[in-house]
Legacy VTK file of the C-alpha trace (Angstrom):
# vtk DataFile Version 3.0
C-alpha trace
ASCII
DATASET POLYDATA
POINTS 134 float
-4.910 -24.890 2.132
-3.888 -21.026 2.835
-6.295 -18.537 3.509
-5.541 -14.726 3.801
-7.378 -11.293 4.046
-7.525 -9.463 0.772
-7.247 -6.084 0.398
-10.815 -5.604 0.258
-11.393 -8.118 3.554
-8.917 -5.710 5.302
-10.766 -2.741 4.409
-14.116 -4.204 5.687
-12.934 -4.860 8.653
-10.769 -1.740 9.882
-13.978 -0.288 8.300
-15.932 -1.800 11.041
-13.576 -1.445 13.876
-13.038 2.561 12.837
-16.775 2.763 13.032
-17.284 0.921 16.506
-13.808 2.890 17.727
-15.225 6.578 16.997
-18.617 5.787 18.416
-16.347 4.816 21.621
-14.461 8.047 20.877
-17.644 9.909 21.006
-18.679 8.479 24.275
-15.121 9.709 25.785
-15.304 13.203 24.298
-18.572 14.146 25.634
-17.527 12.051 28.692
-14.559 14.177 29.741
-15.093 17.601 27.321
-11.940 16.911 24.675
-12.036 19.121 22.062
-10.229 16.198 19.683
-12.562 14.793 16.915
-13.888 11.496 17.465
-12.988 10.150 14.295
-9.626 10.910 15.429
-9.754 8.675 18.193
-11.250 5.837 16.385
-9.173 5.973 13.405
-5.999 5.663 15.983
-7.234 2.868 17.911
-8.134 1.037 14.742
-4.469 1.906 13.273
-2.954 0.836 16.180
-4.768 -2.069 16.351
-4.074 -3.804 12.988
-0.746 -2.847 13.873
-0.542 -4.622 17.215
-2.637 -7.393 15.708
-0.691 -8.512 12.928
2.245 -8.357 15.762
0.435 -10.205 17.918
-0.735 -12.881 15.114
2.733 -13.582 13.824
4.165 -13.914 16.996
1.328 -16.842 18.585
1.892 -18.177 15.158
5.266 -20.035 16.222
3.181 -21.616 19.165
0.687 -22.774 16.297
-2.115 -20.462 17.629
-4.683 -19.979 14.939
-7.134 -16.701 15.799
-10.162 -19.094 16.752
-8.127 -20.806 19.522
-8.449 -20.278 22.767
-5.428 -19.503 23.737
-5.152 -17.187 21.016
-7.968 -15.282 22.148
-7.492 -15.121 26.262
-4.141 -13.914 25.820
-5.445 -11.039 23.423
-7.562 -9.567 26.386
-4.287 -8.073 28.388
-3.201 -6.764 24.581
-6.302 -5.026 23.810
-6.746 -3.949 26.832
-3.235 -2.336 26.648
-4.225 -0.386 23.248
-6.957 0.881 25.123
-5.656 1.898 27.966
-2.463 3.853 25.849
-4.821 5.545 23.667
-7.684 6.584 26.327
-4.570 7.896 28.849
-2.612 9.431 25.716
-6.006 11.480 24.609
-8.003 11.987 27.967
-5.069 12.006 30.804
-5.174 15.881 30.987
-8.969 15.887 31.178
-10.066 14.707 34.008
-9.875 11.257 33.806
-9.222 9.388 37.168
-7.304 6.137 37.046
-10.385 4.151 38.383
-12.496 5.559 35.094
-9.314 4.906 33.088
-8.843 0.950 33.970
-13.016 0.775 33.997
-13.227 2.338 29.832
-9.973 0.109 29.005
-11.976 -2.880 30.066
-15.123 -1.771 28.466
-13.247 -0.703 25.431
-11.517 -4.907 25.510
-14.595 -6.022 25.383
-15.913 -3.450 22.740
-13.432 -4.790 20.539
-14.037 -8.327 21.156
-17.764 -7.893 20.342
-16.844 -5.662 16.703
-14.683 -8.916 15.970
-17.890 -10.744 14.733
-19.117 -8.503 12.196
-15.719 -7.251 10.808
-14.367 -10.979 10.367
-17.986 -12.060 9.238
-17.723 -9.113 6.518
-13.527 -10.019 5.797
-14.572 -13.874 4.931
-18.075 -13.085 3.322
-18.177 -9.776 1.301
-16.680 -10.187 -2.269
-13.144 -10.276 -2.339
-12.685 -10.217 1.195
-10.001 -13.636 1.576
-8.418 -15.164 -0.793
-8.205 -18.978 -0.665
-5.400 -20.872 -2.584
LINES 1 135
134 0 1 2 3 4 5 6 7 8 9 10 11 12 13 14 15 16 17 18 19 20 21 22 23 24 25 26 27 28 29 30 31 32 33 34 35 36 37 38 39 40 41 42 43 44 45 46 47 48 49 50 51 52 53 54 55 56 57 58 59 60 61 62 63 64 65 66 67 68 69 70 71 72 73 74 75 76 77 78 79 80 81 82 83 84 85 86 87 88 89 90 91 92 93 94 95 96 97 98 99 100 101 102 103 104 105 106 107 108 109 110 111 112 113 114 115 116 117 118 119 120 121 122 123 124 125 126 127 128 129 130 131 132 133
């Protein structure tokens, strides 16, 4: 039977992973004294990640990885961990940042992401017209 994210499922859950992504940002700008807006920050690292994502979901597709697997999911720690580290160098490399504190808020950021998985695919499948089921 296919299943898919509406329209509405994909707006809960970048909702949720904006949300969790700018309270990160937050932490960072008063971390390191950036002028940028935290909503900034989140907003990019949530773009960035439904755009890596879907990548990353259509490729593990052809090796019949479905995004409860596994596999699916240990081999989406070096990705995420890759948006993080991008975005965290690309807005906080000129402040400060050492690479120690760099690799240490890419990791925390991973698992950051990991954790706002549950509620935003919770509130995709749940929340009216969230997936559609055919």
């Amino acid at each position: 039977m296919p299943m898919g994210t509406g329209p509405l499922g994909l707006f809960y859950y970048a909702t949720i992973k904006a949300v969790g992504y700018s309270g990160a940002g937050y932490f960072l700008k008063t971390k390191f004294k950036h002028s940028l807006h935290f909503l900034i920050f989140g907003i990019a690292r949530t773009i960035l990640g439904i755009l890596v994502g879907i990548s990353y979901a259509i490729c593990t597709e052809k090796f019949g990885w479905e995004f409860t697997s596994p596999a699916f999911l240990i081999f989406l720690f070096p990705v995420r961990f890759a948006e993080w580290f991008f975005l965290i160098w690309l807005f906080y490399h000129r402040h400060g940042i050492t690479t120690k504190q760099l690799v240490l808020y890419s990791v925390l950021g991973t698992i950051l992401s990991y954790l706002l998985d549950v509620p935003a695919i919770v509130s995709a499948i749940y929340l009216p017209g969230g997936v559609w089921i055919c």
